[in-house]
N, C-alpha and C positions, 0 to 999 in steps of 0.2 A: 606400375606393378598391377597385376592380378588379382580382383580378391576375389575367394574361394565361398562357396554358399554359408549362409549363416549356418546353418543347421550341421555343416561340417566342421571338421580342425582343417587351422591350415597349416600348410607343411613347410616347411625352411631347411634348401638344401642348396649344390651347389653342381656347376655344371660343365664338363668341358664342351667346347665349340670353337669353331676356327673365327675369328677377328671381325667377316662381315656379320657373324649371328649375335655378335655380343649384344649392342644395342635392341637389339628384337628380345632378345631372352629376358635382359635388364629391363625392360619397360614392360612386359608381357607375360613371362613364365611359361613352364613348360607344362599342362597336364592338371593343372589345379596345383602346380608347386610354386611357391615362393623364391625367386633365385636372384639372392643379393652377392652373390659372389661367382665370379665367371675362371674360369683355368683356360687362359687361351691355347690349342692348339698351334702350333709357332711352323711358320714356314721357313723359319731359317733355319736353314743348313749351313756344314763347313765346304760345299759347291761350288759354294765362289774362290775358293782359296783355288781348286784346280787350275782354272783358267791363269792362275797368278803364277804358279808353280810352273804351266809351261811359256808362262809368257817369259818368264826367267831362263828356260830351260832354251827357249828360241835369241832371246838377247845374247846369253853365254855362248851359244853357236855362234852366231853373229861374229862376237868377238872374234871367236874361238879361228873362226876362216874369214877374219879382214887382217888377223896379225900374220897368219902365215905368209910366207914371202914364198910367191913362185911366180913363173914366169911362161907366156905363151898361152897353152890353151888352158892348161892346169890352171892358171894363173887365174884366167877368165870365168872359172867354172867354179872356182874358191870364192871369187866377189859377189859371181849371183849365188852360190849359197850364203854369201854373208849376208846381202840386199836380203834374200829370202829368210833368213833368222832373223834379223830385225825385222821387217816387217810383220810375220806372226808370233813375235813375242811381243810385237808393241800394239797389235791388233790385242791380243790376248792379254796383256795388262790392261788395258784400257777396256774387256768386257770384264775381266774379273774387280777393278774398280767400280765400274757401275753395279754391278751383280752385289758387290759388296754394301755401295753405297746406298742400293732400296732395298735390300736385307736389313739394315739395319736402323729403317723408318718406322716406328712402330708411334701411334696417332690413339689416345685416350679419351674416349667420351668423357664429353660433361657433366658433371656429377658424379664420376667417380674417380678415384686412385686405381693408380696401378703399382702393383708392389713388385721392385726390381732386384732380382736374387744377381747373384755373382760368384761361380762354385756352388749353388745352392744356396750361400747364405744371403740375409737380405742385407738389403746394403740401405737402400730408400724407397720413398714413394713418392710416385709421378704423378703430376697434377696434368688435367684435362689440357690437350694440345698434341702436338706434335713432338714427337722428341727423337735425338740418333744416338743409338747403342752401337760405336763404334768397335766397342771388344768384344771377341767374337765369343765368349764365354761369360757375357749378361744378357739375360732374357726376363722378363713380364710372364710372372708363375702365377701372376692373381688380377682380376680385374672387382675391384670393391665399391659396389651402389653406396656411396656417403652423403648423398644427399636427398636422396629420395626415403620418405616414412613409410617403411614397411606396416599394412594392415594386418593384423592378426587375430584371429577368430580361434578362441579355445574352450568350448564348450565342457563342463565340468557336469560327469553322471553321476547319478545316488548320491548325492552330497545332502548330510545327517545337518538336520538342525538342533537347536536347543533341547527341543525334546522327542530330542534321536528320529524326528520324521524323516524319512531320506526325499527332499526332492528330485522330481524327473531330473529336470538339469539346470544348468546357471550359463547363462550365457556371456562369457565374457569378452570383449573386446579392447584393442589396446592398438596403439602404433608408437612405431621403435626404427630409431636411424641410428646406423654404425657411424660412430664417430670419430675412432680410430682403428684403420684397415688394416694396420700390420699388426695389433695388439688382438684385433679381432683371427684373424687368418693362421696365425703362430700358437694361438693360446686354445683354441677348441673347436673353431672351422662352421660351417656351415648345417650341416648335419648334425653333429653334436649338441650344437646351440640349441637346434629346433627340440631335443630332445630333454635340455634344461631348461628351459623356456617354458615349456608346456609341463614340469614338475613343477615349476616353481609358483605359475599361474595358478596352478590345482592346488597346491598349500594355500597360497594365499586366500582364495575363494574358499576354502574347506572353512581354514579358520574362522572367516567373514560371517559365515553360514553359520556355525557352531553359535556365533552368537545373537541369534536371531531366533525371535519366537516364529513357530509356524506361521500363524494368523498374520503374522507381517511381515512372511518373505517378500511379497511384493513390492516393500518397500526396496526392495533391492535396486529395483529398475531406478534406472537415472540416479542411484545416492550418489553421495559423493566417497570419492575412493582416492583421495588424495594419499592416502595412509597405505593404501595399498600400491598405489605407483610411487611412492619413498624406500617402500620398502624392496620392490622391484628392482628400483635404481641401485640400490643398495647392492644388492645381490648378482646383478649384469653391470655394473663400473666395470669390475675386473675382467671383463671382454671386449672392450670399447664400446658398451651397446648403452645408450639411455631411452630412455621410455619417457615421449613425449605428449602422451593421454593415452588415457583408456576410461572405460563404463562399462557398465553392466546394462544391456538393451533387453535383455528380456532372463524371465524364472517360469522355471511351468512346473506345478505342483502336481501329487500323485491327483489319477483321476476321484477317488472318492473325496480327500480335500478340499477338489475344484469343486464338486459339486456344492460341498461344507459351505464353502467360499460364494459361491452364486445363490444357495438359498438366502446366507445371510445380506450378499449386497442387493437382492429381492425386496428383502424385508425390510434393509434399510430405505431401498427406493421408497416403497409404499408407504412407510411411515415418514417419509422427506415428502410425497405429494400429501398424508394426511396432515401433517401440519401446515404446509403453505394451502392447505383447502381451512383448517381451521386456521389460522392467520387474516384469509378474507374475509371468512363467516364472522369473526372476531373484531374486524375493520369495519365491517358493513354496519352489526350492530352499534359499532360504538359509535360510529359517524348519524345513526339515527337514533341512538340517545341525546350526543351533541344535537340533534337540530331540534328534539321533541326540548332540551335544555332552553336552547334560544327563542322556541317559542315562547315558551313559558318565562319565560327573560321580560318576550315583548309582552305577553300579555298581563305581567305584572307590573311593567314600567309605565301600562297602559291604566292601569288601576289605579297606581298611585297617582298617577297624572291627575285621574277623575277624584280620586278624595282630596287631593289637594285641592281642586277647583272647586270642590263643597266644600272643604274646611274656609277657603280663603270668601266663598256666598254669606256662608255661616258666622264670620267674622263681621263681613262686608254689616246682615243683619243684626247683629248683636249690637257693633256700634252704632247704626244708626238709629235701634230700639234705646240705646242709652244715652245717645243726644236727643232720646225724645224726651224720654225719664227726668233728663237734666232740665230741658226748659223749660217743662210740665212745674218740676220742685222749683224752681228758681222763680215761676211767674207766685204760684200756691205763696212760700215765701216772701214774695214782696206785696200780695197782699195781705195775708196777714199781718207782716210788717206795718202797712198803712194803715188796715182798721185800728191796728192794737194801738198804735201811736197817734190815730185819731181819738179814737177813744181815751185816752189816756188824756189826750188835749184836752178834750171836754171835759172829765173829770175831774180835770185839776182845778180847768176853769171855773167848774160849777160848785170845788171843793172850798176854793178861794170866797168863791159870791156868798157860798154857805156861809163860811166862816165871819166873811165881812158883815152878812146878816144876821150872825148870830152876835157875832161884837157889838152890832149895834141894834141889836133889840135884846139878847140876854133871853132867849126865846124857846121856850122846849122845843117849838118844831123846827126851830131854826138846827139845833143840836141835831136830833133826829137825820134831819137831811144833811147834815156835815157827815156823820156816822154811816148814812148810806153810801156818802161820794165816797167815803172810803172804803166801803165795800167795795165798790163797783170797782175803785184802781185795785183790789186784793185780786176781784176776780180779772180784771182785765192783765196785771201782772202773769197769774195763773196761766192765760189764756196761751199769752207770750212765751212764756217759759214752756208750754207744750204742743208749742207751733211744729210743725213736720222740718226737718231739718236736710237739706240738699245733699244727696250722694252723688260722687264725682268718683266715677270708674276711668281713669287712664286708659286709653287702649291708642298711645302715641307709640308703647314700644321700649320708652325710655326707663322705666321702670317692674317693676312689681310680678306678679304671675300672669302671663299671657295666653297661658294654652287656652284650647278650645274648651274643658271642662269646667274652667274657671266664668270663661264666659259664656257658658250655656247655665249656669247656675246663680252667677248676675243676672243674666235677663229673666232667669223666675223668679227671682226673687224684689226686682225692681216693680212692678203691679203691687205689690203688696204696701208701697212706700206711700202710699195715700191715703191710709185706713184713717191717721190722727186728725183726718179734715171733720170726720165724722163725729168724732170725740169731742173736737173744738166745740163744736154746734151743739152736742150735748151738755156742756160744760156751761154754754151761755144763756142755756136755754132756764137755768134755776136761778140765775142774775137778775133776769128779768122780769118770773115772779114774786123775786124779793123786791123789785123795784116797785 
């Protein structure tokens, strides 16, 4: 088939033509028309029955002068007419046989039916082949394209939307294959069709329209219209016609609309490139927040690195100012330990001699000097009991406060653990004028 420009309707009608144009017309059309149904011009006539009628009329002579009985020349001249009635009636049967038998060869494209009347009425329909219509009053009144999908283009003008804007036009499209040729052919024909066809098309689109705002009649293009080719079918069963698709390929709106329409998808473009421009501007920055971030990551993980490595110097010196501290008190400690306990030796010694001297002399000075030995163990006691006492700072880990504030405030305070050596020395120093 033919299809007719989009911007046009296209037309559905129907065609008489003699047998070899069927095929050309069916596959092709005539003029920008649609021609799914063909009326063959018929080459049969009742012309062959003549040749039969005198082939009969020559046999019956035949007869007519071989029964007569004569005799001599009469006789002779009766046989060749007889010879010669049969011969042209048999000559003559035998063209009106042929003449009859390719009259009554009638050969149906492929893809369609052909509807066989009888008296005018139909009787059935002929599938693609060859077929003989041997009674001389059935003939092929219709020849029906049933297999091929008619395209059809139905443009719909001033069609009102939602709020009554008429657009320019709706352009509809559809394809439709007759499915039954005799129900189609009997019930409304070719021409007619084209004429309900293109009402029913415009209802449907009108309605479609109605319900659609201006601003998105474009949505038209390509939606789906499944709803509208149900309701189609609906409507075309009762002609043997179904509708195998359709769409809607284009809508053109009044020109000031269009205009409406382009300033706004203007505006949208510009504001689709300003925001993919602020989108990068927005990337760019953040991507150079993130890395001024990760600087600043490094250069504090780099900080800490370095206080750590002071704190851990700082450690290092505190404890080894407090193993000094320690062995400093510890030595302090075990000498005074040893004087005092030297001391004390002696005194005890010299308390004893006193004593033993005074037992055995009974002697004021001897008393006296018992009296001093005892001084001296009161003060050498004294001395003892205010000896400097060893602090022992932990710093294993295993216990007690560790931070660094702790130990910066031990080691100020450790210098000061040595003042009582001073004291001692004071303390011995009135012992020894009372001595």
């Amino acid at each position: 088939m033919s299809t007719v420009r989009k911007s046009s309707r296209s037309v559905i009608a129907e065609a008489a033509a003699p047998w070899s144009d069927i095929a050309r017309l069916l596959r092709g059309g005539e003029a920008g028309t649609l021609i799914p149904v063909i009326i063959p011009r018929h080459r049969r006539r009742l012309w062959w029955m003549a040749p039969l009628w005198l082939g009969l009329l020559g046999v019956l002579s035949g007869v007519l002068a071989a029964v007569r009985e004569s005799s001599g020349a009469l006789g002779l001249a009766y046989g060749a007419l007889a010879g010669l009635g049969f011969g042209f009636g048999g000559l003559a049967l035998l063209i009106g046989m042929l003449w009859w038998w390719r009259s009554s060869i009638v050969e149906i494209e492929q893809g369609t039916h052909g509807v066989l009347t009888r008296y005018g009425a139909v009787t059935r329909t002929l599938d693609p082949g060859r077929h003989y219509l041997w009674h001389p009053w059935s003939r092929v009144d219709f020849v029906v394209d049933v297999a091929t999908e008619i395209p059809y283009s139905a443009p719909v003008m001033a069609c009102p939307t939602r709020e009554n804007v008429p657009l320019r036009s709706i352009e509809f499209f559809l394809k439709l294959r007759i499915t039954d040729a005799v129900l189609f052919v009997r019930t409304i024909g070719a021409g007619n069709f084209d004429l309900v066809l293109s009402s029913a098309v415009q209802d449907a689109i009108r309605q479609r329209a109605r319900q659609m705002q201006t601003e998105r009649a474009y949505d038209l293009r390509g939606s789906d219209v499944a709803d509208m080719q149900e309701l189609l079918n609906r409507q075309l069963s009762r002609y043997g016609v179904r509708i195998t698709g359709c769409n809607i390929p284009d809508v053109q709106l009044p020109a000031q609309y269009q205009q409406h329409l382009a300033t706004q998808e203007r505006v949208a473009k510009e504001r689709a490139a300003y925001d993919q421009e602020w989108g990068l501007t927005r990337k760019r920055r953040i991507d150079s927040l993130r890395m001024d971030i990760e600087r600043a990551k490094k250069v504090r993980d780099a900080r800490i690195v370095e206080v750590k490595a002071a704190l851990n110097r700082a450690r290092e010196q505190v404890a080894q100012l407090l193993e000094e501290q320690e062995t400093n008190a510890q030595r302090v400690r075990f000498e005074i330990e040893t004087r005092g306990r030297s001391g004390l030796i002696a005194a005890e010694n010299e308390a004893r001699a006193q004593q033993r001297l005074a037992q055995a002399y009974r002697d004021n000075r001897a008393v006296l000097q018992y009296e001093l030995a005892l001084r001296r163990l009161e003060v050498g006691a004294a001395l003892a009991g205010r000896a400097p006492q060893p602090v022992v700072v932990r710093t294993d880990g295993t216990g007690g406060d560790t931070s660094a504030l702790t130990t910066l405030v031990a080691a100020q305070l450790l210098p000061r653990l040595g003042a009582p050596r001073g004291a001692v020395d004071d303390i011995g120093q009135p012992g020894a004028g009372e001595a």
